[in-house]
C-alpha positions as CSV (number, residue, x, y, z in Angstrom):
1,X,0.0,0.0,0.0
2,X,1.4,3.5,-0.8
3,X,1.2,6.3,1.6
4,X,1.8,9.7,2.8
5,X,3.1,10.3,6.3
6,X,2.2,14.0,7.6
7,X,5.3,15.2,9.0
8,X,6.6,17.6,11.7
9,X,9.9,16.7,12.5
10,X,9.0,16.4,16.0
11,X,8.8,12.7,18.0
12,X,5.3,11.4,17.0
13,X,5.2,12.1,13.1
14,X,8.8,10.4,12.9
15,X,7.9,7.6,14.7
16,X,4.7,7.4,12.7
17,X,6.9,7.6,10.0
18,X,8.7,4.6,11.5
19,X,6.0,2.6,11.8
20,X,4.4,3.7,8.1
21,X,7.7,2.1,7.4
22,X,6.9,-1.3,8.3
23,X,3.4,-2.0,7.0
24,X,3.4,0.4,3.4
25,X,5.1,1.7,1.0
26,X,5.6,5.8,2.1
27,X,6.2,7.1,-0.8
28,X,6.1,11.0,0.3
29,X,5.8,13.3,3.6
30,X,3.7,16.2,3.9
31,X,4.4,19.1,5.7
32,X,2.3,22.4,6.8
33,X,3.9,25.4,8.0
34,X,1.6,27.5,10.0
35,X,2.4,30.9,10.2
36,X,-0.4,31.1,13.3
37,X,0.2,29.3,16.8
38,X,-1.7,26.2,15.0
39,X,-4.3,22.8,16.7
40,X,-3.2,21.3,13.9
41,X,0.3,21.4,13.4
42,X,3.5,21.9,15.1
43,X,5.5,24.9,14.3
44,X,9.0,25.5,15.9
45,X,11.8,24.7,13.7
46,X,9.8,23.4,10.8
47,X,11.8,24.5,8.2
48,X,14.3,21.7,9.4
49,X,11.9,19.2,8.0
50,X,13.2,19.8,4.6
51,X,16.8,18.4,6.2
52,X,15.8,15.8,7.9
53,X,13.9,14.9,4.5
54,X,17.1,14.5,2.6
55,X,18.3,12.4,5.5
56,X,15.4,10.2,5.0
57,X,15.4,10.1,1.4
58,X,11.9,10.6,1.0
59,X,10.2,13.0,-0.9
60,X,8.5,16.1,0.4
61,X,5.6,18.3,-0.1
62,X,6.0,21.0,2.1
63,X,3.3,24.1,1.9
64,X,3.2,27.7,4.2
65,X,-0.6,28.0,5.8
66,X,-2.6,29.7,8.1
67,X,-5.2,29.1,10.9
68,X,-7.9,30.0,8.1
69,X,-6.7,28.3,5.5
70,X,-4.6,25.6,7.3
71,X,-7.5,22.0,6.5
72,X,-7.9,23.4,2.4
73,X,-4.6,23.5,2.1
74,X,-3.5,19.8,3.7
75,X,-6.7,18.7,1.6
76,X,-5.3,19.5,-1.8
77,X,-1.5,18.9,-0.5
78,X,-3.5,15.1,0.3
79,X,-4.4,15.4,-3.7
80,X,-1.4,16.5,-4.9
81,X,0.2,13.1,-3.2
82,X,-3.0,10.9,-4.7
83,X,-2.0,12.3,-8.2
84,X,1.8,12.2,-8.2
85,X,2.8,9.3,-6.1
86,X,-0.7,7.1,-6.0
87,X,-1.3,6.9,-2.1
88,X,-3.7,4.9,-1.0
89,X,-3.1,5.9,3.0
90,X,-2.2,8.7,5.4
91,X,-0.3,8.2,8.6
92,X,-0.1,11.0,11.0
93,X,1.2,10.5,15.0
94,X,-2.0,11.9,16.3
95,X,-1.6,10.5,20.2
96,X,-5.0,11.4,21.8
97,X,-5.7,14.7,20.5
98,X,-9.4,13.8,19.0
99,X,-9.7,17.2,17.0
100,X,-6.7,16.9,15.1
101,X,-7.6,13.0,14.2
102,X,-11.1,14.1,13.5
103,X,-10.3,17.0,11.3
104,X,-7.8,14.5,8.8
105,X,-9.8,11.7,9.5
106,X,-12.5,13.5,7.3
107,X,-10.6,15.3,4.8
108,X,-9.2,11.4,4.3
109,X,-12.9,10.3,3.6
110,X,-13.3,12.7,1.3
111,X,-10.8,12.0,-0.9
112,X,-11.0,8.0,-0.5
113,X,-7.7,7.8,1.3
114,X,-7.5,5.5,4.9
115,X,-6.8,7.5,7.7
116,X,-4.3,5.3,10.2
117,X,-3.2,6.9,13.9
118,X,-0.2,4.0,14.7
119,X,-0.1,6.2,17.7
120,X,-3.7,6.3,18.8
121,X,-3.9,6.2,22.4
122,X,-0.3,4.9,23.2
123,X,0.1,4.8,26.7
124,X,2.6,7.9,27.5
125,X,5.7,6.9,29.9
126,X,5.5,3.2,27.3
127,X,5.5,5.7,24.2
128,X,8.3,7.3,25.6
129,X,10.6,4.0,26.6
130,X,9.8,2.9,23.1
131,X,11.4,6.0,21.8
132,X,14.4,5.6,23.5
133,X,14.5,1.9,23.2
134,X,14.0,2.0,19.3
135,X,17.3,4.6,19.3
136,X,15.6,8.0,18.7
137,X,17.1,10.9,19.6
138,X,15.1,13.9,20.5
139,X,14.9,17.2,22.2
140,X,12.4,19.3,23.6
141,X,12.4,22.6,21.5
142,X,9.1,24.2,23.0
143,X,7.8,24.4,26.8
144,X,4.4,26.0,27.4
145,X,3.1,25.0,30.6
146,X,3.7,25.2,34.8
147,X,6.2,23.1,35.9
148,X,8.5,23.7,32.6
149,X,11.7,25.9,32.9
150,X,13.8,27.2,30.5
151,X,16.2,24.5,31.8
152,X,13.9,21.9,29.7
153,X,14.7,23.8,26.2
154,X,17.4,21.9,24.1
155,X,17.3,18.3,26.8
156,X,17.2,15.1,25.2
157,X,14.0,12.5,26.3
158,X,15.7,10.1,28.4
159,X,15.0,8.3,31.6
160,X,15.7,11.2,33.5
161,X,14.2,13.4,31.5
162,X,11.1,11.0,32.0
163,X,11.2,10.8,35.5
164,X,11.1,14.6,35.5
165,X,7.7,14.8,33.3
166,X,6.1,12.0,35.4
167,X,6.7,14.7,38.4
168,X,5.4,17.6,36.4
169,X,2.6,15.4,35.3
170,X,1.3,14.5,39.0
171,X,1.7,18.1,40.2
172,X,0.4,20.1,37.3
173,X,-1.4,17.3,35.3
174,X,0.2,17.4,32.2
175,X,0.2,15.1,29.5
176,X,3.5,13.0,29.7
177,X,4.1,12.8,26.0
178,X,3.0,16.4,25.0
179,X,0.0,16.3,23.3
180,X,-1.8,19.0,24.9
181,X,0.9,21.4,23.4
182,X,2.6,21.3,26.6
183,X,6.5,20.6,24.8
184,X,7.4,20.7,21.4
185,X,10.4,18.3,19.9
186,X,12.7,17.6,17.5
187,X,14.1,14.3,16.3
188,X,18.2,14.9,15.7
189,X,18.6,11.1,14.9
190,X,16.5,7.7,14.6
191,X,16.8,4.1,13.1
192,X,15.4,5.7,9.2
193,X,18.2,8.9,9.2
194,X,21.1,8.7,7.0
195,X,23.3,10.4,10.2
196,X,22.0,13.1,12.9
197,X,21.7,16.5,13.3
198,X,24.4,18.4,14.9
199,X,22.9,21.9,15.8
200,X,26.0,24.6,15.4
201,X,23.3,27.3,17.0
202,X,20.6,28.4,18.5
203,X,19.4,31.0,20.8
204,X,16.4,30.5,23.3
205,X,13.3,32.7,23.4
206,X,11.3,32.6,26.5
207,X,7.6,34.7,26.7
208,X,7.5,33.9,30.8
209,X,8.9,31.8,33.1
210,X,7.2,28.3,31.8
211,X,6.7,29.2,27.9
212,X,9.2,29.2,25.4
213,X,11.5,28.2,22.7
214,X,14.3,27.0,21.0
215,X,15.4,28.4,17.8
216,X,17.8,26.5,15.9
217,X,19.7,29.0,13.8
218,X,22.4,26.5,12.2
219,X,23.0,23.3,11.7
């Protein structure tokens, strides 16, 4: 089966990716870049997407958006893969978020493509040992919510780092794995790259003492 994997460089669409790997043919990656604080779609770094597709070796569609225009434009990236490349399927790492599964759930429907969430209710501190486990190597690029310092920007999930957001998570009641938008990632290396990232720069941006980012200026 051909598919599309919709792809933010961050931990869940990679290891979607990884696991579109092992059960189709992925024959492209789609990519939004939202030029709004998005529901739908991660936004801190994204232009690194385009690197990390070379290292993959798989083709990318990659399209600016906006909060207004942001499902019309994943629809006719969607056809754009249907007519160049055949797909069949669409994987995305939705992990519990049910607008964002709903929302390309029925854009999939529309356009007779099966919708598959390899993700879908994972069980967060598992998700996470999997990662780690399955040699992924990510960082935490984007904190927005109590219990988060600037400290967190730029760390690498690992055991400790897990420990530490299963301690956030009892006092503040986060969601372990991020999906509520409370941490954005990157993935520097996994199993499917052809090497890692090595970031040369960055500066940090923080908007108060819990919410902020990491800006990769050079890689």
């Amino acid at each position: 089966m051909k598919s599309a994997v919709l792809f933010s460089g961050g931990k869940d669409s990679c290891y979607a990716l990884f696991k579109a790997k092992k059960e189709s043919d992925v024959k492209c990656l789609i990519t939004l870049s939202s030029e709004d604080d998005s529901y739908m779609f991660h936004y801190p770094n994204i232009e690194l997407v385009k690197v990390q597709a070379k290292l993959l070796d798989i083709p990318l569609i990659f399209k600016k958006t906006n909060n207004r225009n942001e499902l019309k434009e994943l629809k006719e990236c969607l056809s754009s893969a249907i007519k160049k490349y055949k797909i069949k399927a669409v994987y995305s790492g939705a992990l519990a978020s049910n607008y964002q599964r709903k929302k390309i759930k029925k854009i999939c429907d529309e356009l007779k493509l099966k919708s598959i969430n390899p993700l879908w209710n994972i069980e967060p501190v598992k998700y996470l040992r999997e990662l780690i486990k399955n040699k992924f190597k990510v960082i935490i690029t984007g904190i927005a919510a109590e219990g988060f310092t600037k400290d967190f920007l730029g760390k690498e999930i690992n055991e400790e780092m897990i420990d530490k957001l299963i301690k956030i998570n009892k006092k503040n009641k986060i969601n372990i794995h991020g999906e509520g938008g409370e941490y954005e990632t990157l993935t520097l290396n996994c199993p499917l790259f052809k090497k890692e990232l090595r970031i040369k720069d960055y500066k940090i941006e923080m908007e108060n003492e819990c919410t902020g980012t990491l800006k990769i200026l050079a890689l």
